[in-house]
C-alpha positions in Angstrom: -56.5 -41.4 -3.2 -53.3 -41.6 -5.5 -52.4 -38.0 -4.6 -52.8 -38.6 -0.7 -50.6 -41.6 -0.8 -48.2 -40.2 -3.1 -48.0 -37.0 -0.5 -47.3 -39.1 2.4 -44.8 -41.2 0.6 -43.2 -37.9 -0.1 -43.8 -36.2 3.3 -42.6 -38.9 5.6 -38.9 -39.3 4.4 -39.1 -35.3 3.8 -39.6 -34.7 7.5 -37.1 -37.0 8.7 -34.5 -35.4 6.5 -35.7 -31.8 8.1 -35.6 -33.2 11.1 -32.1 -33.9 10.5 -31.2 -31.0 9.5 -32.9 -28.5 11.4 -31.8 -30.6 15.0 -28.5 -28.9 14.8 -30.1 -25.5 15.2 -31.9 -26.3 18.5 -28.7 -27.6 19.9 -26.2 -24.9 18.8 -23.9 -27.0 16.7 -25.0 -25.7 13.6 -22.1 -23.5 13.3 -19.6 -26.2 11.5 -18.8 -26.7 7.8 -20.7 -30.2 7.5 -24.2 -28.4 8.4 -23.3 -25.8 5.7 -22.4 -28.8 3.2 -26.1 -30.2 4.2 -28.0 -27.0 3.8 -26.6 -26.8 0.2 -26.8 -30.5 -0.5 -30.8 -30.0 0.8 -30.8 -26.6 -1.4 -29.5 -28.2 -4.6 -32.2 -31.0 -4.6 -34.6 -28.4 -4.1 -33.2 -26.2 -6.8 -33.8 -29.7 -9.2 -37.1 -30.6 -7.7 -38.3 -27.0 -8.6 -36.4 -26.9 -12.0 -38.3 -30.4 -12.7 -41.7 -29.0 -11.4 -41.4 -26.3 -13.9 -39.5 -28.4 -16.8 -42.6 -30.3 -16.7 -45.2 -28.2 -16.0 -48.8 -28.6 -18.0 -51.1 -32.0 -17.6 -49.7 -33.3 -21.3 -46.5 -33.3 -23.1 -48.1 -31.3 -25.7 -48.5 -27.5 -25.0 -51.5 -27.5 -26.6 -53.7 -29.5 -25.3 -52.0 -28.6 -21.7 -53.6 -25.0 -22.5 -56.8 -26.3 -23.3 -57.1 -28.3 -20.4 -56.2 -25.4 -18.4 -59.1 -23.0 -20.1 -56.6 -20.9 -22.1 -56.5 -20.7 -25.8 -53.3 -21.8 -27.6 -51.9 -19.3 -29.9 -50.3 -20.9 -32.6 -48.9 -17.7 -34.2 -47.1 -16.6 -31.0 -45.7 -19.9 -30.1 -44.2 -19.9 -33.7 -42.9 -16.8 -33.4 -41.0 -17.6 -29.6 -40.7 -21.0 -30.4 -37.0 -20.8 -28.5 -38.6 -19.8 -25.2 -39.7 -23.3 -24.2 -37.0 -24.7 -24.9 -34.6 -22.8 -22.9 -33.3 -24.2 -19.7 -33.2 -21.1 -17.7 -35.6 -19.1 -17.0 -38.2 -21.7 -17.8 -41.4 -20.7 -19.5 -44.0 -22.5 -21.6 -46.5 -20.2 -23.1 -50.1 -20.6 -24.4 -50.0 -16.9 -25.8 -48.6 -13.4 -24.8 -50.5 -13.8 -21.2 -50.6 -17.0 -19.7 -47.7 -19.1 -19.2 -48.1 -22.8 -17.5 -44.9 -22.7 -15.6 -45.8 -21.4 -12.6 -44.8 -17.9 -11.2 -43.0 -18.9 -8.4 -40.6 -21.1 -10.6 -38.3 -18.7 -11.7 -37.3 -17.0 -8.5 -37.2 -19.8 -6.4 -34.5 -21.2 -8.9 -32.4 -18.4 -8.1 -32.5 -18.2 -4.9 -32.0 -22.0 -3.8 -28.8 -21.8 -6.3 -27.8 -18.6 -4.6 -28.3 -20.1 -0.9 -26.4 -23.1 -2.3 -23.7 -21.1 -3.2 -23.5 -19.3 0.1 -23.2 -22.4 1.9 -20.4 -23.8 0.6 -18.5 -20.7 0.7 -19.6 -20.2 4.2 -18.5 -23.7 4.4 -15.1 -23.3 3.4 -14.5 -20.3 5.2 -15.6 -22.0 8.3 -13.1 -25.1 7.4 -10.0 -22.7 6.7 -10.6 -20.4 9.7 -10.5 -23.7 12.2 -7.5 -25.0 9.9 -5.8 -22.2 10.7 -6.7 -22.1 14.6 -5.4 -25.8 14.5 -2.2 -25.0 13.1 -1.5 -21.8 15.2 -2.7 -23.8 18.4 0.0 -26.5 17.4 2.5 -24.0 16.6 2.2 -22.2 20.2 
């Protein structure tokens, strides 16, 4: 029952912010530099909801006993021997031994690209805000 609740206290506010956001498309007006500031104000959350989701990854705070409870055996040896991987901030792994990893696969990548599509925004963002500077300025000149 926790879960449920927790989902729809989640998905409510989640679908009025995409609503939001993807309202502009229908309507054409999507084109200006604030809906490019939104898109990678929307991506960078995401980029720390998915960087959390994988930061924390496992049922425990101990690796250990997150491996057991996930039906893997913890290898001691090879976590003392890679001991820096989980505790690296990027890319983000937390091993039980050379084949199993909690983080989940999907972690990584998606880190990338939401930072990448962040990035893309606000340059598409300032382009957009230079290039109707510019119009203003030559309209005003003429």
């Amino acid at each position: 029952m926790g879960f449920v609740t927790t989902g729809l206290c989640l998905a409510v506010p989640m679908l009025f912010v995409l609503w939001l956001w993807g309202r502009p498309l229908l309507t054409g007006r999507w084109k200006t530099p604030g809906w490019f500031v939104a898109t990678a104000g929307l991506s960078i959350c995401a980029t720390a909801g998915t960087w959390f989701v994988g930061a924390f990854a496992g049922s425990s705070m101990s690796s250990e006993e997150s491996c057991q409870q996930a039906g893997v055996t913890y290898d001691s040896a090879y976590r003392a021997v890679h001991w820096r991987e989980s505790s690296r901030w990027f890319p983000l792994h937390d091993r039980c031994n050379a084949t199993h990893d909690l983080v989940p696969a999907w972690v990584n990548p998606a880190l990338v690209l939401l930072s990448l599509l962040a990035v893309t925004c606000i340059g598409v963002a300032v382009g957009l805000a230079v290039v109707r500077r510019t119009r203003l300025r030559s309209s005003a000149d003429a």
